[in-house]
C-alpha positions as CSV (number, residue, x, y, z in Angstrom):
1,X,-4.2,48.8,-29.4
2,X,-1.0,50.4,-28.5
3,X,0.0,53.3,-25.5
4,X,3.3,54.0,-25.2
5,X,4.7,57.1,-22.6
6,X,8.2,58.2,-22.0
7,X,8.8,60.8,-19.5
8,X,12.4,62.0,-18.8
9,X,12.9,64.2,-15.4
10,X,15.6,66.0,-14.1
11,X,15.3,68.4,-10.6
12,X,17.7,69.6,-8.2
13,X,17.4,69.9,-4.3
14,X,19.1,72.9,-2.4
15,X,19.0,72.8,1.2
16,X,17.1,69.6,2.4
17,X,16.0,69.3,5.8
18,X,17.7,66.4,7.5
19,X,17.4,65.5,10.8
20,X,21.1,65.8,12.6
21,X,23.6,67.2,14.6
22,X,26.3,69.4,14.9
23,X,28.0,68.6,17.9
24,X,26.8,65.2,18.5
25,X,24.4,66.3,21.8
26,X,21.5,68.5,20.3
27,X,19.6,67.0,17.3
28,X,17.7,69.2,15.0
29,X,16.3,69.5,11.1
30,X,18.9,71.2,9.8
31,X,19.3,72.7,5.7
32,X,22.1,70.4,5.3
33,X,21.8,68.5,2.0
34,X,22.2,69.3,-1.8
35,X,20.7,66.7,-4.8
36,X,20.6,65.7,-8.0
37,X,18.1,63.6,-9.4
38,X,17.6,62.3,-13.1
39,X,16.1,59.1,-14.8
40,X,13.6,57.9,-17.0
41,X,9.8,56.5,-16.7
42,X,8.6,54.3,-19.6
43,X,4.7,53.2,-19.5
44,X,3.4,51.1,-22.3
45,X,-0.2,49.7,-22.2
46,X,-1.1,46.9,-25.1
47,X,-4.4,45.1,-26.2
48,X,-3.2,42.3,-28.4
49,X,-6.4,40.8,-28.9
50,X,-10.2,41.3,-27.4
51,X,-10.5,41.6,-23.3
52,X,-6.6,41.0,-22.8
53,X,-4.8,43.8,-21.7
54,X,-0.9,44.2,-21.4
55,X,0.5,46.7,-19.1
56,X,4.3,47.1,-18.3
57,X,5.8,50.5,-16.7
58,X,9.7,50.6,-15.9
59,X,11.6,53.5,-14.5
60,X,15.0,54.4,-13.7
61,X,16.3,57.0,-11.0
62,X,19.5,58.4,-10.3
63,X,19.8,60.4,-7.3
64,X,23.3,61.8,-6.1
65,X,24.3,64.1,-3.1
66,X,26.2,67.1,-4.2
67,X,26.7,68.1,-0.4
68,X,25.5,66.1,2.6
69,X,26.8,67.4,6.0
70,X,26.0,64.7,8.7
71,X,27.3,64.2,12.4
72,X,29.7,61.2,12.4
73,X,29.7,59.4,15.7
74,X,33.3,57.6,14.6
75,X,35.2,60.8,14.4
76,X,32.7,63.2,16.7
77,X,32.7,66.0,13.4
78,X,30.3,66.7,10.7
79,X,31.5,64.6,7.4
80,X,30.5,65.6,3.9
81,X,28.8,62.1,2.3
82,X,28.8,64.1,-1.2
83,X,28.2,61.3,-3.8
84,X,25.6,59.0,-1.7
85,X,22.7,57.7,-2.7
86,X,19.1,59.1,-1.5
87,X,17.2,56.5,0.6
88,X,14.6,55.1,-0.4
89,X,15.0,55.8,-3.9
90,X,15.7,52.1,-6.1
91,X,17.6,52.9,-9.1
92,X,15.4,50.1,-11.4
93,X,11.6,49.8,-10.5
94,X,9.4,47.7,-12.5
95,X,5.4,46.3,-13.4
96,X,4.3,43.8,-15.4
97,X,0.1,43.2,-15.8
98,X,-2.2,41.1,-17.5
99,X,-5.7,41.0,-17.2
100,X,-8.3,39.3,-18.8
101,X,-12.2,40.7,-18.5
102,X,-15.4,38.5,-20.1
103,X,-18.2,40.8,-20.4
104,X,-21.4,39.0,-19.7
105,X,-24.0,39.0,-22.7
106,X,-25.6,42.5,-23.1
107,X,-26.6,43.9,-19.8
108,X,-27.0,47.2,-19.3
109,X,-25.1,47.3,-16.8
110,X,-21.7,46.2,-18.6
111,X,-21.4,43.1,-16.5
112,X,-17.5,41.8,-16.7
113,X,-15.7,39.4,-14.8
114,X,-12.1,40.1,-14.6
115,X,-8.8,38.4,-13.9
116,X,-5.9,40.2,-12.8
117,X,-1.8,39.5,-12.1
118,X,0.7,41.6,-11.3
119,X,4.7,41.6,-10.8
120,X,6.7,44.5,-9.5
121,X,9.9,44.7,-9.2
122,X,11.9,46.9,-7.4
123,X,15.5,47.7,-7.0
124,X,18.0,48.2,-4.2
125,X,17.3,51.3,-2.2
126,X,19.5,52.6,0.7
127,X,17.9,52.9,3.7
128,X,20.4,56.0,5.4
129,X,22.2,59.0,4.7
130,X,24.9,57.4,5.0
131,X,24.4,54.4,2.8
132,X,25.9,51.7,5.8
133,X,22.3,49.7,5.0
134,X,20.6,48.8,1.7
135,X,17.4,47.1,0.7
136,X,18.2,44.1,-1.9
137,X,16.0,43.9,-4.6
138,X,12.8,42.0,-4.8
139,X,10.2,41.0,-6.8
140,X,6.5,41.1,-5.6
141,X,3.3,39.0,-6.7
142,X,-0.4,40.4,-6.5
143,X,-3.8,39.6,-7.7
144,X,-7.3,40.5,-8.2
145,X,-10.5,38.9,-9.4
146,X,-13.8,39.7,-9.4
147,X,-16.9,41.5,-11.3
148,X,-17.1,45.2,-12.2
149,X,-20.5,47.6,-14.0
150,X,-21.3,50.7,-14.4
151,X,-22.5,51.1,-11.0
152,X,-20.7,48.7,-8.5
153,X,-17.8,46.4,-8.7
154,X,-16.3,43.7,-6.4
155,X,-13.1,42.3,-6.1
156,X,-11.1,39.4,-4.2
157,X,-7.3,40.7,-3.9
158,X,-3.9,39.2,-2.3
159,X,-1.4,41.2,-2.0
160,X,2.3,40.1,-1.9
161,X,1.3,36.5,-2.9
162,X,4.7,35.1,-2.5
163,X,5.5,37.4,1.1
164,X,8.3,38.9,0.2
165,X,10.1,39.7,3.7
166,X,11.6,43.5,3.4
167,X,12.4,46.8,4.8
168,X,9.5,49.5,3.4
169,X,11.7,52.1,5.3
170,X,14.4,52.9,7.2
171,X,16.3,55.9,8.9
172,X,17.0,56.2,12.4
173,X,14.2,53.5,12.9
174,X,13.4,50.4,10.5
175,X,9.4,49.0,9.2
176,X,8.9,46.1,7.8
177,X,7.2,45.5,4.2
178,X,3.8,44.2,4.6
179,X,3.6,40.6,4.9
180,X,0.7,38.3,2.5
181,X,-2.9,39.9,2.9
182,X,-6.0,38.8,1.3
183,X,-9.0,41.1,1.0
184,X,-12.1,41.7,-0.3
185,X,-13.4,45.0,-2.1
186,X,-16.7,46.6,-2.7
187,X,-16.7,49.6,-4.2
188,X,-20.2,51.5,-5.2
189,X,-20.6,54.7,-7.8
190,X,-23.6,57.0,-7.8
């Protein structure tokens, strides 16, 4: 009735490849950066009572630059930006599940109709070396309904329910977060 998993990390970078400059005129991947990274990931699953099922995961990272040697346009040298933050790397990220199945009356098939809702949440994330630009936080909506057996399942989805407007990456160039998108899924096993 009850899953609980706690996973504590710890790794170090030497040397990452990062696209920059030396001079401010020829561009190259260059062994430029050193990192630490630590944090925490928590996953806890729950049935509280027959076909609901509970599922919240949360993590925490901590990422920080021991040495980062970039090109600064401002002052035409390389700077050190020892103590940034990675990019792309949210400090707090979060999921919160529920989902409801009704199994249909004895097939032998399994038969179930399900229900599904997610929230995610995700923390601000920088989006350079530099840290200049950041992502806010934001909190995302999905769904999913449909009908799943032993040998074929299909599924109605949205995705970003509430269209959460947001930057998915950025460094150098920026892409958007994708926008509200419905679908349909049919998925067969043999």
């Amino acid at each position: 009735r009850l899953k609980i998993n706690l996973t504590a990390f710890y790794f170090q970078q030497k040397d990452q490849q990062v696209s920059t400059s030396k001079d401010g005129i020829n561009y190259a991947t260059l062994n430029v950066g050193d990192m630490n990274n630590y944090g925490l990931e928590l996953e806890t699953s729950v049935l509280p009572f027959k076909n609901l099922q509970i599922d919240w995961t949360a993590s925490t990272s901590h990422s920080e630059y021991k040495k980062l040697e970039l090109f600064d346009a401002a002052t035409n040298t390389v700077k050190d930006y020892k103590g940034n933050k990675a990019i792309n790397n949210p400090a707090l990220q979060s999921m919160l599940a529920v989902q409801y199945s009704v199994p249909f009356s004895k097939s032998a098939q399994n038969f179930k109709a399900f229900i599904r809702g997610e929230f995610r949440y995700t923390g601000e994330y920088q989006l350079d070396f530099t840290n200049s630009y950041h992502q806010d936080a934001y909190g995302m909506l999905n769904a999913r309904a449909g009908v799943t057996s032993n040998h074929l399942d299909i599924a109605l989805w949205v995705r970003n329910l509430n269209d959460v407007r947001y930057m998915a990456y950025g460094y150098g160039s920026y892409m958007m977060g994708s926008p509200r998108m419905w679908g349909v899924t049919l998925t067969g096993r043999f």
